[in-house]
C-alpha positions as CSV (number, residue, x, y, z in Angstrom):
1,X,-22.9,6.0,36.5
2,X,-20.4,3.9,34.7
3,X,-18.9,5.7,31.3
4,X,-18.1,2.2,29.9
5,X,-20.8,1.7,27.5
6,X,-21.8,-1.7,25.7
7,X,-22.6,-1.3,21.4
8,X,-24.2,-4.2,20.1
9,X,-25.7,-5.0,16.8
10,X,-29.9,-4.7,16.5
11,X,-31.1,-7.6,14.2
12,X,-35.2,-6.6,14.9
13,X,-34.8,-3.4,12.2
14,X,-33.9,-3.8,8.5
15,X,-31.8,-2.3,8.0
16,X,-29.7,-3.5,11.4
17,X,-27.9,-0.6,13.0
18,X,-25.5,-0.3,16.4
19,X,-27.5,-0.2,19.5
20,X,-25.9,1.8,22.5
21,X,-26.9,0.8,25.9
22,X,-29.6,3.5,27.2
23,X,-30.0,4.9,24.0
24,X,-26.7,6.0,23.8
25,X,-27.3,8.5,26.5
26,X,-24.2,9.8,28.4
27,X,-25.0,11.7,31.5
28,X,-21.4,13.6,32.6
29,X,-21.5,15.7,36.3
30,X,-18.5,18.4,37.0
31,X,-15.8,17.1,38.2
32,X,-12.6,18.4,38.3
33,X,-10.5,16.0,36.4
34,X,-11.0,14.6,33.3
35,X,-13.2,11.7,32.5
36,X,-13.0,9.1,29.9
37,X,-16.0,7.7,28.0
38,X,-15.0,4.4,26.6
39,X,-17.9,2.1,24.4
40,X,-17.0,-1.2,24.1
41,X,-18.4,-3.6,21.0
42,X,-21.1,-6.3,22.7
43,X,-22.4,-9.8,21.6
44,X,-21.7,-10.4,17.7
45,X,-19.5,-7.5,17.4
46,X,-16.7,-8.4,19.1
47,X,-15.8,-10.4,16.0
48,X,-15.8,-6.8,14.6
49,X,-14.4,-3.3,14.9
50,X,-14.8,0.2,15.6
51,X,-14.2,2.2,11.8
52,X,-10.5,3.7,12.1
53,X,-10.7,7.2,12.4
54,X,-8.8,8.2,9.2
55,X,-12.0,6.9,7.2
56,X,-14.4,8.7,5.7
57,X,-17.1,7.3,7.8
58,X,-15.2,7.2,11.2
59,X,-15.9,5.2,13.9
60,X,-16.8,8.4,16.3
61,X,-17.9,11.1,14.7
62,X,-20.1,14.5,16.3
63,X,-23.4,15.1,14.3
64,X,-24.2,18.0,16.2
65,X,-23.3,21.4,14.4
66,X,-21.1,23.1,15.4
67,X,-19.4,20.3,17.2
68,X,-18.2,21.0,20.6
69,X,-14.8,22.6,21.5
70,X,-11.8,21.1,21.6
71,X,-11.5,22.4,25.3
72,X,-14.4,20.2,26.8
73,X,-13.6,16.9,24.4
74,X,-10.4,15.0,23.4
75,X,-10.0,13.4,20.2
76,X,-11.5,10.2,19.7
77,X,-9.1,7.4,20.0
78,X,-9.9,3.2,19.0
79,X,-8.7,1.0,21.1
80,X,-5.7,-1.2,20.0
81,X,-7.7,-4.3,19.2
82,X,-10.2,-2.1,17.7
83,X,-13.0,-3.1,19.9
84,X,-13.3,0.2,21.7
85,X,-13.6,3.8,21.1
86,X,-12.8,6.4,24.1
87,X,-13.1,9.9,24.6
88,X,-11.8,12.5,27.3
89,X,-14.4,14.7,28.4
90,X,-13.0,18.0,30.4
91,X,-16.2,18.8,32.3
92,X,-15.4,20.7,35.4
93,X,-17.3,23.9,35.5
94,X,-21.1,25.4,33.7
95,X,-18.6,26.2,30.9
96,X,-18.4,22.9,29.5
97,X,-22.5,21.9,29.8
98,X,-24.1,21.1,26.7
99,X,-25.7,18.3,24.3
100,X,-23.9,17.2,21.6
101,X,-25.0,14.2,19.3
102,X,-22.8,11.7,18.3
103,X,-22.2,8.7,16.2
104,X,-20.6,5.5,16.0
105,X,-19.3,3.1,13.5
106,X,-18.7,-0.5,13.6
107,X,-17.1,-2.8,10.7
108,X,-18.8,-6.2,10.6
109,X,-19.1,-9.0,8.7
110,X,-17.4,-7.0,5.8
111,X,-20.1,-4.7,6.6
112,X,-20.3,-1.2,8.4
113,X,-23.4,-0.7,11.1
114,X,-23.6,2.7,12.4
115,X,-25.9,4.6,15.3
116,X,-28.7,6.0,13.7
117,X,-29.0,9.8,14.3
118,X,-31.4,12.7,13.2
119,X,-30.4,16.3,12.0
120,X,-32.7,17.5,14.8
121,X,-32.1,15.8,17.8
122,X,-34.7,13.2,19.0
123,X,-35.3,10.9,22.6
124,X,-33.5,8.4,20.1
125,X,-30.0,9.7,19.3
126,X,-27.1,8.8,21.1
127,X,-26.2,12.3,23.1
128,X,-23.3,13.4,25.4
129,X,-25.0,15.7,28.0
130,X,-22.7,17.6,30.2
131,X,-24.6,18.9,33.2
């Protein structure tokens, strides 16, 4: 499986919100070195840009609680053109699995789209699931 995910923009809810290929779902086996997750804006949004992280309402952001360790993930970094977002995930051993719901930011249009996400976590959010 590919960690190079596509983001678009969903027009068919009011109000619109980022789509994540596969609902967002990131499926990460054990390997031994690190692995980069990188989402990439789609369609419309590549006229726009990931939020920088310094914002208040960052482009990548962890909504689960606690969020994981700064052993298994890297810090988020946008790429230079601001159309991506990446993220190291250390996964090489049981120590590192987990679910951890996540959520990304897009500036459009003088507007900011975002995932949508629950508290509780449903089929819907976009997850990172270490196995």
């Amino acid at each position: 499986m590919s960690n190079n995910i596509n983001v678009s923009l969903d027009t068919s809810v009011t109000p619109n919100v980022l789509d994540v290929h596969d609902h967002g779902h990131i499926h990460i086996d054990k390997k031994t070195k690190p692995q980069t997750i990188t989402w990439n804006l789609n369609g419309v949004l590549t006229g726009g840009e990931f939020v920088p992280m310094s914002d208040p309402e960052p482009g990548f952001q962890w909504v689960t609680d606690p969020p994981p360790s700064s052993e298994i993930f890297g810090e988020p970094a946008r790429g230079s053109n601001g159309n991506s977002m990446s993220i190291t995930d250390t996964h090489s051993n049981g120590d590192s699995d987990g679910r951890w719901v996540y959520r990304l930011c897009v500036l459009y249009n003088h507007k900011v789209y975002c995932t949508e996400t629950s508290i509780a976590a449903t089929v819907k959010d976009p997850i990172i699931i270490n196995h």
